[in-house]
C-alpha positions as a printed NumPy array, in Angstrom:
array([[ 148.211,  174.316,  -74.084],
       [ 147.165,  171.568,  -76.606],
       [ 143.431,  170.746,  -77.514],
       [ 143.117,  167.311,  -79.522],
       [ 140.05 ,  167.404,  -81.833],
       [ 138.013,  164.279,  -82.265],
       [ 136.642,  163.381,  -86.187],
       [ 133.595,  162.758,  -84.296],
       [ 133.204,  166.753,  -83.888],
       [ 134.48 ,  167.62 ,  -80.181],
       [ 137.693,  169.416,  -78.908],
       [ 138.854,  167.917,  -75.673],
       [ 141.164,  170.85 ,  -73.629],
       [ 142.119,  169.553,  -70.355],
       [ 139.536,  168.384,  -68.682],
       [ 136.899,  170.01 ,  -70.964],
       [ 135.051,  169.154,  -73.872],
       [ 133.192,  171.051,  -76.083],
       [ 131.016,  170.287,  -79.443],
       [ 133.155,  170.936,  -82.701],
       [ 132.387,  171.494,  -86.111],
       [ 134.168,  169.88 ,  -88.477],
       [ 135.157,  169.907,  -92.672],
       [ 132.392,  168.622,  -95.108],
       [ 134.866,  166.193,  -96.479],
       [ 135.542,  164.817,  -92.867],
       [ 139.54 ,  164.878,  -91.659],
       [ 142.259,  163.905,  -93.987],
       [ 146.022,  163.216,  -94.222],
       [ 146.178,  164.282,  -98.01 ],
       [ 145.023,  167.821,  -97.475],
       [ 144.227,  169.607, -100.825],
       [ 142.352,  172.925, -101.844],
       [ 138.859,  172.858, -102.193],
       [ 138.048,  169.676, -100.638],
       [ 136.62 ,  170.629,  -97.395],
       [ 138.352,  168.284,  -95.17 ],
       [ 140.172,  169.217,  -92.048],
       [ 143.784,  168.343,  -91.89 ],
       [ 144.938,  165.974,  -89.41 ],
       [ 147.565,  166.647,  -87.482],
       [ 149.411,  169.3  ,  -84.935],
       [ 148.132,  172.542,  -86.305],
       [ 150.18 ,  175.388,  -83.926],
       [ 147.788,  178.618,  -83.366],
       [ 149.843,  181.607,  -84.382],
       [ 147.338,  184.374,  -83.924],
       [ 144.027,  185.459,  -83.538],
       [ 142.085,  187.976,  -85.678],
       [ 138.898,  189.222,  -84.351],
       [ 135.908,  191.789,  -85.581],
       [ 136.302,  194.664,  -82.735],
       [ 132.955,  196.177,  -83.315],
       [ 131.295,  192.622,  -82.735],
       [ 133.897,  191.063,  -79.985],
       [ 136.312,  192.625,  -77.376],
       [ 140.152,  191.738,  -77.766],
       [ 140.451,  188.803,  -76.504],
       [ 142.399,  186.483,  -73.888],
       [ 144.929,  184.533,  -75.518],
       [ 148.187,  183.268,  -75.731],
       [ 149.094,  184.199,  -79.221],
       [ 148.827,  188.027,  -80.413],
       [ 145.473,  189.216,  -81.615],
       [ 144.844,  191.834,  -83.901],
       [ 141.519,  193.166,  -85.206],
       [ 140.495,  192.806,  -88.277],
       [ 138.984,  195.453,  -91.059],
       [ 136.621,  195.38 ,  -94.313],
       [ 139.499,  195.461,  -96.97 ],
       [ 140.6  ,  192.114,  -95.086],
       [ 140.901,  188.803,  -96.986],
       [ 143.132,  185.295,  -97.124],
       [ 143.976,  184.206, -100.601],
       [ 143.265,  180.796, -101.582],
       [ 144.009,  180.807, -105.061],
       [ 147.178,  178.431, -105.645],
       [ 148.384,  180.024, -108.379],
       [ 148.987,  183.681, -106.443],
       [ 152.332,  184.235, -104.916],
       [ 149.944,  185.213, -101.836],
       [ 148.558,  181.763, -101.662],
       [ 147.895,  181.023,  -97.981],
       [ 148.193,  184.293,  -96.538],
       [ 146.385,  187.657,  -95.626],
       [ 145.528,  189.692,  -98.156],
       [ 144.057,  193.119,  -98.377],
       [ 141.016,  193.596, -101.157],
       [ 140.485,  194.176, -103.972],
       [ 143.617,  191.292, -104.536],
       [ 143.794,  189.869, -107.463],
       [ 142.855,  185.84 , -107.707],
       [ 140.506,  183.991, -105.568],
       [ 139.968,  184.813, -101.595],
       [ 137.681,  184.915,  -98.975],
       [ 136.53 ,  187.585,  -97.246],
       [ 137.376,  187.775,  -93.374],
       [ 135.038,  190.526,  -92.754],
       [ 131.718,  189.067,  -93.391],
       [ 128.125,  189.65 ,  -92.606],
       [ 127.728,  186.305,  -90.36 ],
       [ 129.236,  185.834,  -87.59 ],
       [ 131.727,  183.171,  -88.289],
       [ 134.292,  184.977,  -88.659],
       [ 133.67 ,  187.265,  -85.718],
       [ 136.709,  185.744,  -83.95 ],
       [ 139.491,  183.22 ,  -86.069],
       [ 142.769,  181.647,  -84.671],
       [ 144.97 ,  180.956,  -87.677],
       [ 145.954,  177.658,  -87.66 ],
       [ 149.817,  176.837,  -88.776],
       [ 148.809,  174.824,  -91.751],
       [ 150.603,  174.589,  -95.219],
       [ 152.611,  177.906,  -94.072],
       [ 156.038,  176.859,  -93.485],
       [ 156.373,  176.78 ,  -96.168],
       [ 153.461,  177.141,  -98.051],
       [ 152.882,  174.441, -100.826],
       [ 150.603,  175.754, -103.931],
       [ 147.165,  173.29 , -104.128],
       [ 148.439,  171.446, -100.407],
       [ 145.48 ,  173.99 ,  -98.99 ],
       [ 144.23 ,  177.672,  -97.237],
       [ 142.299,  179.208,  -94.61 ],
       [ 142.596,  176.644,  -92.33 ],
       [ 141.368,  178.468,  -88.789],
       [ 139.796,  177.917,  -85.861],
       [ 136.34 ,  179.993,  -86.109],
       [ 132.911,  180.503,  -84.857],
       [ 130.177,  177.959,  -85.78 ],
       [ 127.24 ,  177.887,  -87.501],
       [ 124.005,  177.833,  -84.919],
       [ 123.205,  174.193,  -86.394],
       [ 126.836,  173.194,  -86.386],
       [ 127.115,  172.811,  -89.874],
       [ 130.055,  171.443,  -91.545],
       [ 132.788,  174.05 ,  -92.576],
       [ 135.194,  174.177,  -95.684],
       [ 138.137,  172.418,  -93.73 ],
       [ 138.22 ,  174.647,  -90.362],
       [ 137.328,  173.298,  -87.151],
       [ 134.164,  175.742,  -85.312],
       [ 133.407,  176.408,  -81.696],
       [ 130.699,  178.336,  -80.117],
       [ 131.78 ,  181.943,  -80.142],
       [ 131.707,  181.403,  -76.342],
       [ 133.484,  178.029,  -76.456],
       [ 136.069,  179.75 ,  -78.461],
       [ 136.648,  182.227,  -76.053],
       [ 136.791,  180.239,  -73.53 ],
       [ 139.579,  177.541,  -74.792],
       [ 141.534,  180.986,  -76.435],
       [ 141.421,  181.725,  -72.72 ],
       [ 142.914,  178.832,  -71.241],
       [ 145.846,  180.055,  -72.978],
       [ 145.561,  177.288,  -76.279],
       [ 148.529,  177.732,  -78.365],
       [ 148.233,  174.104,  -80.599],
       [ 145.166,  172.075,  -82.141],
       [ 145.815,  168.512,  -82.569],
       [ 143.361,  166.893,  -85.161],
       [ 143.051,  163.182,  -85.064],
       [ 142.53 ,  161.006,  -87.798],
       [ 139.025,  158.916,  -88.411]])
């Protein structure tokens, strides 16, 4: 099942719509690291990860697998583990999935710049938990943890990001 996302900050599933959070640098056809804009177009989900002392396992269409403290995604362009999962202490730049806030609580990883991955063409592009206030992410687009669970549910396997 396809959601579209609006640039306007909502996800439109079927017949349901639900508030979205969006990159700081708006959406974008010209992707690059570090600018915090979303990437337009159709991003395929290929699996969830998910904190399993916060959330249960949950519904989806895609395999999910929990994640663990020594877990991390390398953004650093000039690692041969650019764009993927990582387990830390890695060497180069990365984020940490398992963090103290809950944004990370529960992530569908978003098919972008993975097949195959182009160094500086950008990372860590995921569907995740917002921020209470709906703040603006790095480049991901954020649901309500119980938004998210609810479109994982409906069995979404592909986000579709218009342009502005």
């Amino acid at each position: 099942m396809q959601a579209i996302v609006h640039p306007q900050g909502r996800l439109v599933l079927g017949g349901l719509v639900f508030r979205a959070a969006l990159g700081r640098g708006g959406v974008t056809g010209e992707k690059r690291e570090g600018d915090g804009a979303t990437p337009v177009g159709l991003l395929p989900l290929r699996r969830v990860l998910y904190r399993a002392d916060r959330v249960r396992t949950p519904d989806c269409a895609v395999p999910a697998e929990p994640i663990a403290p020594n877990d991390g995604w390398c953004d650093d362009p000039s690692s041969a583990d650019y764009n993927r999962m990582v387990r830390l202490p890695h060497d180069g730049s990365y984020e940490e999935l398992w963090r103290q806030d809950a944004l990370y609580d529960l992530v569908g990883v978003l098919g972008w710049n993975d097949a195959p991955v182009q160094r500086g063409r950008g990372s860590a592009i995921f569907l995740h938990v917002a921020r209470d206030d709906y703040g603006p992410t790095e480049g991901c687009v954020a649901l309500a943890l119980n938004d998210l669970q609810r479109v994982l549910a409906a069995g979404l396997t592909e986000v579709l990001v218009l342009p502005s």
